[in-house]
C-alpha positions in Angstrom: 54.0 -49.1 21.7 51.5 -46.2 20.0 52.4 -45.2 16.8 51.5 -42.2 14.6 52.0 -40.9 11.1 54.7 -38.1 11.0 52.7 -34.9 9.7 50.6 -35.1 6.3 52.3 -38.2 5.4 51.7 -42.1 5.4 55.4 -42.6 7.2 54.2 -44.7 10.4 56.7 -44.1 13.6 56.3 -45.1 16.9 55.4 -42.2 19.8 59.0 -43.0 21.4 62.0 -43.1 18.7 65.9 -44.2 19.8 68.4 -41.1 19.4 71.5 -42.8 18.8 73.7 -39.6 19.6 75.5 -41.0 22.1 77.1 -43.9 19.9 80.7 -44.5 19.9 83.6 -42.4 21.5 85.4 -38.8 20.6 86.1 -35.6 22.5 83.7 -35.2 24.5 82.8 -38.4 26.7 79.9 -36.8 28.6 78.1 -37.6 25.1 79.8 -40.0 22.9 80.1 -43.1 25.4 78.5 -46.1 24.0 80.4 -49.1 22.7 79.2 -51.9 20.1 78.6 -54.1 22.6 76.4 -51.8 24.5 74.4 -50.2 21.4 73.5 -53.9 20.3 71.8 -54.2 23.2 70.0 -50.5 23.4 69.1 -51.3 20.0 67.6 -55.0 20.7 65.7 -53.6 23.6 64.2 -50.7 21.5 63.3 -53.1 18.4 61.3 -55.4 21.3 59.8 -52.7 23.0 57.8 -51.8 19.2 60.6 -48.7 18.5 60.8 -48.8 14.6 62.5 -44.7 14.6 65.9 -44.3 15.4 67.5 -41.1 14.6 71.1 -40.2 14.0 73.2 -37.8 12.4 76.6 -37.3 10.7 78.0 -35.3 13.3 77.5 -37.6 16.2 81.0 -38.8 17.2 82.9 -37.9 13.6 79.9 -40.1 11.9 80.5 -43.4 14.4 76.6 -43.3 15.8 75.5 -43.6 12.3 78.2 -46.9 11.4 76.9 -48.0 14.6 73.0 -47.2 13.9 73.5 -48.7 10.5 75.4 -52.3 11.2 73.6 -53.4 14.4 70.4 -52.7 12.2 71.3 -55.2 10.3 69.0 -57.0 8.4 66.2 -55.2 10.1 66.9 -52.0 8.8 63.7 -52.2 6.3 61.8 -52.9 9.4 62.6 -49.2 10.7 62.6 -45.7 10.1 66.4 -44.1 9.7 66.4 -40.5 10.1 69.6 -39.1 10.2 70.6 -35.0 9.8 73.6 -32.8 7.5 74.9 -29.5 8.1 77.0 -29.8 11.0 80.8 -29.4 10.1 82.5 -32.9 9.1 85.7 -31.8 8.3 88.6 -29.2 8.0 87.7 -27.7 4.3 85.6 -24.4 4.3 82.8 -26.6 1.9 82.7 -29.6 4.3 79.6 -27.9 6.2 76.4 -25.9 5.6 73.6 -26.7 3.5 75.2 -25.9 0.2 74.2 -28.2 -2.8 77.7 -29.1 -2.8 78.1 -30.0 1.1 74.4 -31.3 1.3 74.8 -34.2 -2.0 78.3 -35.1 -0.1 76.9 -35.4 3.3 74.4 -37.6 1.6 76.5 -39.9 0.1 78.7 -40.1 3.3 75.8 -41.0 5.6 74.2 -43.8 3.1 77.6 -45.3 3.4 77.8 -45.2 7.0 74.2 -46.4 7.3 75.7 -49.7 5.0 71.9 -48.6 2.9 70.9 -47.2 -0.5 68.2 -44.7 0.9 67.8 -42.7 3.9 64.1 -42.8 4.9 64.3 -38.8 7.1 66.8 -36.7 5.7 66.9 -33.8 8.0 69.0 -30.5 7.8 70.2 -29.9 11.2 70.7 -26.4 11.4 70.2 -22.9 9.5 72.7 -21.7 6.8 73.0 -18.1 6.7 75.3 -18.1 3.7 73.6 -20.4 1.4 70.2 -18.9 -0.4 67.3 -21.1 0.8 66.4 -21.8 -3.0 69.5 -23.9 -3.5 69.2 -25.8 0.2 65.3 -27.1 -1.1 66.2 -27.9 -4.4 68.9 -29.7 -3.4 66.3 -31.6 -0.9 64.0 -32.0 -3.8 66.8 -33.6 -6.0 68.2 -36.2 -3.5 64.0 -37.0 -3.2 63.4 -37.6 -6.8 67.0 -40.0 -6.7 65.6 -42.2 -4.5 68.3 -41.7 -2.2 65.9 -40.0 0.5 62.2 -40.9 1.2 60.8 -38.0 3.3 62.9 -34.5 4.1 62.5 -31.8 7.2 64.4 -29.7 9.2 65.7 -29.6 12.9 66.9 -26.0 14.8 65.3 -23.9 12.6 62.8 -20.6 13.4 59.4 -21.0 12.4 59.3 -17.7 10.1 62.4 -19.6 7.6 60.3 -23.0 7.9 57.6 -21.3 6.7 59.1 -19.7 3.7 60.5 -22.9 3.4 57.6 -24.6 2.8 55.7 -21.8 0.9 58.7 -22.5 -1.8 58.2 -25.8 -2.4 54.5 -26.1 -2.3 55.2 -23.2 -5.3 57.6 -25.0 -7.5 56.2 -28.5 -6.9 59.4 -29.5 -4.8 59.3 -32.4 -2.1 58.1 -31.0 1.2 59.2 -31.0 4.5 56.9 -33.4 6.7 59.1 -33.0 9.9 60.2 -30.6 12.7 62.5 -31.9 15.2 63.4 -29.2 18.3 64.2 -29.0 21.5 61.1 -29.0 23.6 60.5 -30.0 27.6 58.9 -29.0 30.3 61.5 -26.5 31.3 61.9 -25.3 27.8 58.3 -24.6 25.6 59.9 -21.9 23.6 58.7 -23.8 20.2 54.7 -23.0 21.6 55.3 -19.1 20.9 55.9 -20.3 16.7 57.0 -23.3 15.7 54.0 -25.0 17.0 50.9 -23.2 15.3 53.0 -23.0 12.1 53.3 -27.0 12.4 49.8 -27.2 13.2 48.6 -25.1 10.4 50.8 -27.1 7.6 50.4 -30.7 9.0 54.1 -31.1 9.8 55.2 -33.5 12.7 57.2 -32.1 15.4 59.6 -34.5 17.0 61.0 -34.0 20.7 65.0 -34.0 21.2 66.2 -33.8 24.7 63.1 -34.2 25.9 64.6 -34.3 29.6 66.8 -31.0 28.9 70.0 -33.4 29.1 69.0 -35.3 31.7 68.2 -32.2 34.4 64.1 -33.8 34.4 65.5 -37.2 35.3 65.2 -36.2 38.6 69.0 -37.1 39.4 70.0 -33.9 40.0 70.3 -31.8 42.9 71.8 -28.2 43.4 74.7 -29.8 45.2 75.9 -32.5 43.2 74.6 -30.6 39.6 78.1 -29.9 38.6 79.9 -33.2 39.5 82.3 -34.6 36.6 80.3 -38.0 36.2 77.1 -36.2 35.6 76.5 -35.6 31.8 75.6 -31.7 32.4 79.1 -31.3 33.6 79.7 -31.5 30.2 76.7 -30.8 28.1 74.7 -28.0 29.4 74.1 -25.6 26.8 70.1 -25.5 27.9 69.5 -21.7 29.0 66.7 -22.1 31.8 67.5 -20.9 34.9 68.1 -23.9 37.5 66.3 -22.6 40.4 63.6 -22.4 38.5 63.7 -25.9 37.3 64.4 -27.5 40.5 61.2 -25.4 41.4 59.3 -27.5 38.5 60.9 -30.5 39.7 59.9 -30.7 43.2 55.9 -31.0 41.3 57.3 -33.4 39.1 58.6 -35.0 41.9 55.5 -35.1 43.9 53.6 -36.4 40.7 55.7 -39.1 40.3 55.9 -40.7 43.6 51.6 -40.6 43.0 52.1 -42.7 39.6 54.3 -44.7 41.4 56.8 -43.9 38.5 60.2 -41.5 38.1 60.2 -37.9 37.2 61.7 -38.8 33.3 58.7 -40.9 32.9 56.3 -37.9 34.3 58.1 -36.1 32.0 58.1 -38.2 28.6 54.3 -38.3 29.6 53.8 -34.8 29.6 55.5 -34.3 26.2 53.5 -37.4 24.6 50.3 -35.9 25.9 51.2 -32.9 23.9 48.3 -33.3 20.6 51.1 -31.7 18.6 53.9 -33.6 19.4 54.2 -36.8 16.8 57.4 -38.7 18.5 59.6 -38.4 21.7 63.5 -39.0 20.7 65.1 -41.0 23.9 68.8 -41.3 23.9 70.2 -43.7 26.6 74.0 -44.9 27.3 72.6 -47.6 29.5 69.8 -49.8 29.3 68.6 -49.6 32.4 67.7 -46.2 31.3 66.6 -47.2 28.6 64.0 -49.2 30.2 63.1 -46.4 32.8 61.9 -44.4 29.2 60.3 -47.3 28.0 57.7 -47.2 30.7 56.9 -43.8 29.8 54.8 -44.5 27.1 52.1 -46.2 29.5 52.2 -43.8 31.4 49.0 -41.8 31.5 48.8 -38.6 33.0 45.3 -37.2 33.9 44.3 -34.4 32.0 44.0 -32.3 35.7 48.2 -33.0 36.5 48.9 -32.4 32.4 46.8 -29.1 32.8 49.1 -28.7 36.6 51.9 -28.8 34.2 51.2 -26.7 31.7 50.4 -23.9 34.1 53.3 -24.4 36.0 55.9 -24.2 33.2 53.9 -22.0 30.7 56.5 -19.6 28.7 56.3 -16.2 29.3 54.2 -14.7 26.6 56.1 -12.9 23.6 55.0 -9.7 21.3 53.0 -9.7 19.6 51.6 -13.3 20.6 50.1 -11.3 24.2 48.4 -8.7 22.3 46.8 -10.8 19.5 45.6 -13.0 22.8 44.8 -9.6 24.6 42.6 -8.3 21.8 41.0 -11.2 20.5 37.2 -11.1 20.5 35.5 -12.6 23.1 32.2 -12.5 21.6 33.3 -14.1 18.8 35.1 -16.8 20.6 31.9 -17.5 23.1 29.8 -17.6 19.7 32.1 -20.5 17.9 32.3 -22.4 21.0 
């Protein structure tokens, strides 16, 4: 296992972390499916394998994945990095969601409980909060920091422009800064490249990978007959908005590459997202540890730089305004001359 520090900071993580989102049982069993006995093992495997990130949240499974997370840890929790995210709905009372200084110092408390731990080394707000001013969100941040009950802070879901004024707010008053972006990213959805990536770049924040296999459509198991079937996980969970055809389109490449690595089209396309220079850590979530293993491998797995270059032409996001015209007008003497 590589490791890397996350962003500006001296946190060490390793280039694959364990998403324990599908921990424990609730009402929707596409997602929440694994038992004790099964996470013990997931989590064994992962410690052996060099994993030390594992990354939860409180609304995984009414807060079960992060009881789980937090007791087969065990006495190896100081061993790891816990990240774990607020700001998801927890319960039935109009305060019990949001990034509120109210809702965020409760959701704190709550997860340090689950996690059976006295500090939370990630604390990451998992969504935007149109209704709460973005002073009183960082603050808040900045004050669970200087308790001691969180080491490092960042954000997960949110547009590059309110990251950015995020950040410009705390590097102003002094406040603890966010180190971390988790999103979405794969190769059938690069939507972060158009902002969220330069901004990262630019202020030496880490961006971490969830669903790196767009739930499970790269793992190659899917066909556009049996995509639909009840015992497949997108039955359930498919809120990813690419179009299918033309992801069974990138497939059938990812396909081809694979069969040349003698590997599977998830581990083509972990490899692709860990070849990435701006990606820090890949989040793989597995009910079963013989996937589990199958991701494992993806991290020797080394692409060459002509099929990771195959790759990024073949899924390259359509351009957006006014990212085409800055590239349109963009001086080419200039560029030749600084080469």
């Amino acid at each position: 296992m590589k490791y890397i520090r996350l962003g500006q900071s001296g946190l060490l993580v390793s280039r694959l972390a364990f998403g324990a989102m599908t921990f424990g049982s609730g009402n929707n069993p596409s997602v929440y499916k694994v038992d004790l006995s099964a996470a013990q093992q997931l989590i064994d495997r992962a410690l052996d394998a060099g994993i030390n990130f594992f990354d939860t949240a409180d609304g995984y499974a009414d807060g079960q994945s992060e009881e789980m997370l937090g007791r087969l840890l065990g006495t190896r929790r100081h061993e790891t990095v816990i990240a774990t995210k607020g700001g998801f709905r927890v319960g039935p009372g109009l305060v019990q969601a949001g990034l509120s200084r109210k809702h965020l110092f409760e959701a704190c408390e709550a997860s340090l409980r689950r996690l059976n731990t006295d500090y939370i080394d990630l604390y990451l707000v998992h969504k935007t909060d149109p209704y709460t001013p973005l002073e009183e969100t960082l603050e808040a941040l900045n004050d669970l920091v200087r308790q001691g009950k969180v080491r490092y802070i960042g954000y997960s879901n949110w547009p590059a422009w309110l990251a950015a004024q995020a950040v410009s707010i705390q590097r102003e008053r002094r406040w603890a800064s966010f180190i971390n972006g988790q999103m979405y990213y794969s190769l059938v959805g690069r939507d972060i490249e158009h902002e969220t990536v330069p901004f990262a770049i630019r202020n030496g924040i880490g961006l971490t990978v969830w669903s790196p296999l767009a739930g499970g459509f790269l793992s190659g198991k899917y066909t556009k007959e049996n995509l639909r079937d009840e015992q497949h996980r997108l039955s359930g969970f498919d809120f990813f908005p690419h179009n299918k055809e033309w992801g069974f389109r990138i497939l059938d490449t990812v396909r081809e590459l694979a069969q040349g690595y003698g590997a599977t089209p998830a581990q083509v396309s972990l490899a692709w997202l860990l070849a990435q220079p701006h990606v820090s850590s890949v989040l793989v979530g597995s009910s079963k540890l013989t996937q589990l293993e199958e991701n494992l491998r993806a991290a020797e797995l080394s692409l060459s730089g002509e099929d990771v270059a195959r790759l990024n032409v073949l899924t390259r996001p359509v351009a957006l305004y006014p990212n085409w015209f800055a590239a349109m007008t963009n001086d080419a003497q200039i560029a030749e001359a600084l080469e």
